[in-house]
VOZAVO-477363 format. One record per residue (C-alpha): residue in three letters; x, y, z. Coordinates in Angstrom, 1 decimal, padded with zeros to 4 digits, m for minus. Example, Ala and Ser with C-alpha at 12.3 -4.5 7.8 and 13.67 -1.06 7.14 Angstrom:
BEGIN
SITE / residuo / c1 / c2 / c3
SITE / ALA / 012.3 / m004.5 / 007.8 $
SITE / SER / 013.7 / m001.1 / 007.1 $
***
This chain:
BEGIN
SITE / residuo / c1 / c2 / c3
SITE / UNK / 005.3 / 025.7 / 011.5 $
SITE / UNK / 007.4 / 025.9 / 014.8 $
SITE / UNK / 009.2 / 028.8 / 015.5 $
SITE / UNK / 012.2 / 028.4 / 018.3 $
SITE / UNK / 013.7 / 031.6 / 020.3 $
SITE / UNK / 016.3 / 031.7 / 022.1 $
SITE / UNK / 017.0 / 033.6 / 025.6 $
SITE / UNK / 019.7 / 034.0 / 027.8 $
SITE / UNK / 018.0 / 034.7 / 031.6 $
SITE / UNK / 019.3 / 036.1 / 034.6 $
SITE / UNK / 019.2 / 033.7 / 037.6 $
SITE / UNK / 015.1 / 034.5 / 038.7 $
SITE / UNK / 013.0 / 036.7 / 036.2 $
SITE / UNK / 009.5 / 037.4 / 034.0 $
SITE / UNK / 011.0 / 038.4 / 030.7 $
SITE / UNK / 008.3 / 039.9 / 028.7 $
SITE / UNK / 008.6 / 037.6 / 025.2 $
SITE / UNK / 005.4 / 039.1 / 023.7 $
SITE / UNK / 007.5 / 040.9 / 020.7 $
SITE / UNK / 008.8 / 037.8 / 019.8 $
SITE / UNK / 005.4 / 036.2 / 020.1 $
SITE / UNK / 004.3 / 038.6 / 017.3 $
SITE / UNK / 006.8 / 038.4 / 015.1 $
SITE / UNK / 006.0 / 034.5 / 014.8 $
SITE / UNK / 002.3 / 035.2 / 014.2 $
SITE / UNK / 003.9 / 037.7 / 011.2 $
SITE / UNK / 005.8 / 035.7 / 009.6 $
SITE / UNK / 003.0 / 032.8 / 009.6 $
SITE / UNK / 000.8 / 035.1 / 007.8 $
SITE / UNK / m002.2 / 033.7 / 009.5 $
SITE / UNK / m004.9 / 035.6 / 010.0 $
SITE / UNK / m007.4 / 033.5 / 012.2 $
SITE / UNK / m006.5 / 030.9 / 014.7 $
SITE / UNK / m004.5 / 029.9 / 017.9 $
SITE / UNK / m001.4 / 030.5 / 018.6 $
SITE / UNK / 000.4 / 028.3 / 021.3 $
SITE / UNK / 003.4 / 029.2 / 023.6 $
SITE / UNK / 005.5 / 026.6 / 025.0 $
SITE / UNK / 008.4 / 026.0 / 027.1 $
SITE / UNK / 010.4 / 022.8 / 027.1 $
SITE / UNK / 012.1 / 023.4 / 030.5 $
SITE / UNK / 011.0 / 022.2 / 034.0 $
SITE / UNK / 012.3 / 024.9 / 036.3 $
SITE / UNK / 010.9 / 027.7 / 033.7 $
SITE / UNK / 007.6 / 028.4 / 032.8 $
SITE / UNK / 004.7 / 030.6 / 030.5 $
SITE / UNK / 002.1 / 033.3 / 031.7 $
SITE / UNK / 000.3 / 036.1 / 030.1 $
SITE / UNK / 000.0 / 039.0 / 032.8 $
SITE / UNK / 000.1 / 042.6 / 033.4 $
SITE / UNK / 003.1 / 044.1 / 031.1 $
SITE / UNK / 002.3 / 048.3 / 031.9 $
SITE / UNK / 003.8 / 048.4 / 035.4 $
SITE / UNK / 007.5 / 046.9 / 035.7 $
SITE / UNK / 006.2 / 046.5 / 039.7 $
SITE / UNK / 004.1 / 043.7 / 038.9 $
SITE / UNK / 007.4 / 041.1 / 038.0 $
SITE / UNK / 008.8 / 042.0 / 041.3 $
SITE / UNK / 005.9 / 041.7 / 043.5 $
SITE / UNK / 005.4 / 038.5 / 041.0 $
SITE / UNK / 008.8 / 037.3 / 042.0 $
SITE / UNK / 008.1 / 038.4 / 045.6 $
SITE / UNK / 005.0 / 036.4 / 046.2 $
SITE / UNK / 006.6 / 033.3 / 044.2 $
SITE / UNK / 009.3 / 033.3 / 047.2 $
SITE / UNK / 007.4 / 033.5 / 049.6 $
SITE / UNK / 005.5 / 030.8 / 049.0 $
SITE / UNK / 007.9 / 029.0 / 047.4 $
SITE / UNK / 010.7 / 028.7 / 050.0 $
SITE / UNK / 014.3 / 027.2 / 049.7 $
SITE / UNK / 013.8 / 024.4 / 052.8 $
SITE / UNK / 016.6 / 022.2 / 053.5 $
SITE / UNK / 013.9 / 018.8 / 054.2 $
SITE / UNK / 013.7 / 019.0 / 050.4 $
SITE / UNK / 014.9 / 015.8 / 048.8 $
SITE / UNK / 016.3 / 016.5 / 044.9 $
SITE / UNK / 019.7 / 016.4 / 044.8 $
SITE / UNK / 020.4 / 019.3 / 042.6 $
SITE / UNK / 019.0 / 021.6 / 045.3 $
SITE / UNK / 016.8 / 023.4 / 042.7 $
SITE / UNK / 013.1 / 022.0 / 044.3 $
SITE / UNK / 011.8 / 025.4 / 044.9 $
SITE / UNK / 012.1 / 026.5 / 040.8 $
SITE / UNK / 010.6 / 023.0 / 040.0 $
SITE / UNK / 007.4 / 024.1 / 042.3 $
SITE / UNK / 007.3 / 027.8 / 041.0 $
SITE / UNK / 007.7 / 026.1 / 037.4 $
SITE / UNK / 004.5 / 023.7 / 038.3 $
SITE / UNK / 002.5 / 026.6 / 039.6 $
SITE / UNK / 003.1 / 028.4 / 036.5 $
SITE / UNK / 002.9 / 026.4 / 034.1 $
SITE / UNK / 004.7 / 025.3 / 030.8 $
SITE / UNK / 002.2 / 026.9 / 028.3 $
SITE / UNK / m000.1 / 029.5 / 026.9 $
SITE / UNK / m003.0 / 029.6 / 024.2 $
SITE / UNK / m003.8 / 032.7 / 022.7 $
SITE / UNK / m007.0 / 033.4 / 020.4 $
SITE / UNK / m005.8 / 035.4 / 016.8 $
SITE / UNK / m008.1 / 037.3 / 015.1 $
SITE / UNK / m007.3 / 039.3 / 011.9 $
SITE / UNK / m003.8 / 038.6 / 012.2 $
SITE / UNK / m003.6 / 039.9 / 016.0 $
SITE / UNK / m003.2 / 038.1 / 019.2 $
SITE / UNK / m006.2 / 038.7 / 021.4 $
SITE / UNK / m004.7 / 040.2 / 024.4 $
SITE / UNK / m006.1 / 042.5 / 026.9 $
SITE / UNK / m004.8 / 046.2 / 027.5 $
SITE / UNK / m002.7 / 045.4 / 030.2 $
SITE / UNK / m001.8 / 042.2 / 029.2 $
SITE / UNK / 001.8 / 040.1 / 027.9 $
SITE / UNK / 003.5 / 036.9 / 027.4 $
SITE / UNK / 006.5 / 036.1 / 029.8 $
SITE / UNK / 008.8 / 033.3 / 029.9 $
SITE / UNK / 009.4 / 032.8 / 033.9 $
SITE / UNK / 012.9 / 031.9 / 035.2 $
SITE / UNK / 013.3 / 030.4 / 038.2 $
SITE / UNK / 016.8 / 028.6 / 037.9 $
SITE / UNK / 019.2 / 030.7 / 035.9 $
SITE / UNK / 021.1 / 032.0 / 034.9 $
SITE / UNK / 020.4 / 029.8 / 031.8 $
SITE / UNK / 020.5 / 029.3 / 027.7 $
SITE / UNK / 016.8 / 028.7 / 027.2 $
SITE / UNK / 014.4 / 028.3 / 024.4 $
SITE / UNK / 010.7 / 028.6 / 024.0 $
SITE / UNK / 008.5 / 027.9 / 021.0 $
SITE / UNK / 005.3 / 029.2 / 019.2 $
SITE / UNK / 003.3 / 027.2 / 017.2 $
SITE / UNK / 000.4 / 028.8 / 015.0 $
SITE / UNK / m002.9 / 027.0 / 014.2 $
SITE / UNK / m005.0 / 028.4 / 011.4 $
SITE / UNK / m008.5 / 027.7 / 011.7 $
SITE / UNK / m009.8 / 025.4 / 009.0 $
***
């Protein structure tokens, strides 16, 4: 089964998604498997990273634009290049490991949907594999 949430962002962000992520693997009822995090957009992206100190998103979002800077020499029309190269670096998805109905995270660790053109409707799925 697919399940599809739904998020309204601010115009740059790391919104931490990882309750929703858990409620998914809930209501599967799996217990053993992978569990897959997805995002059909291509200015937004996926990541698992630090989720204990809010400081990491903004030095995240920092970084990002700094090396990804708006530059006038760039050529798509809608004038939203630099989220289409922070999307890239990203990336669009996530794997997770579940064991005994639990994602396999570290301490520190949590699932963000990245927004880098908003402020947007947006959607992301999860999609839970049990092991055969």
């Amino acid at each position: 089964m697919i399940y599809e949430f739904q998020l309204e962002t601010p115009r740059e962000d790391y919104i931490n998604i990882t309750g929703q992520v858990r409620t998914a693997l809930r209501k599967s009822g799996i217990q053993d498997g992978m569990c897959i995090v997805f995002c059909p957009h291509t200015t937004a992206g996926i990541t698992i990273n630090e989720n204990a100190d809010p400081d990491v998103v903004e030095d995240m979002l920092f970084a990002m634009s700094k090396m990804y800077p708006d530059r006038l020499e760039y050529k798509h029309a809608e004038g939203n290049t630099t989220a289409h190269l922070k999307a890239g670096s990203i990336g669009s998805s996530v794997t997770m490991i579940i064991d005994q109905g639990k994602l396999i995270l570290g301490t520190w660790q949590g699932v963000y949907f990245c927004e880098f053109d908003g402020p947007r409707s947006r959607k992301f799925y999860v999609k839970i594999l049990e092991y055969a």
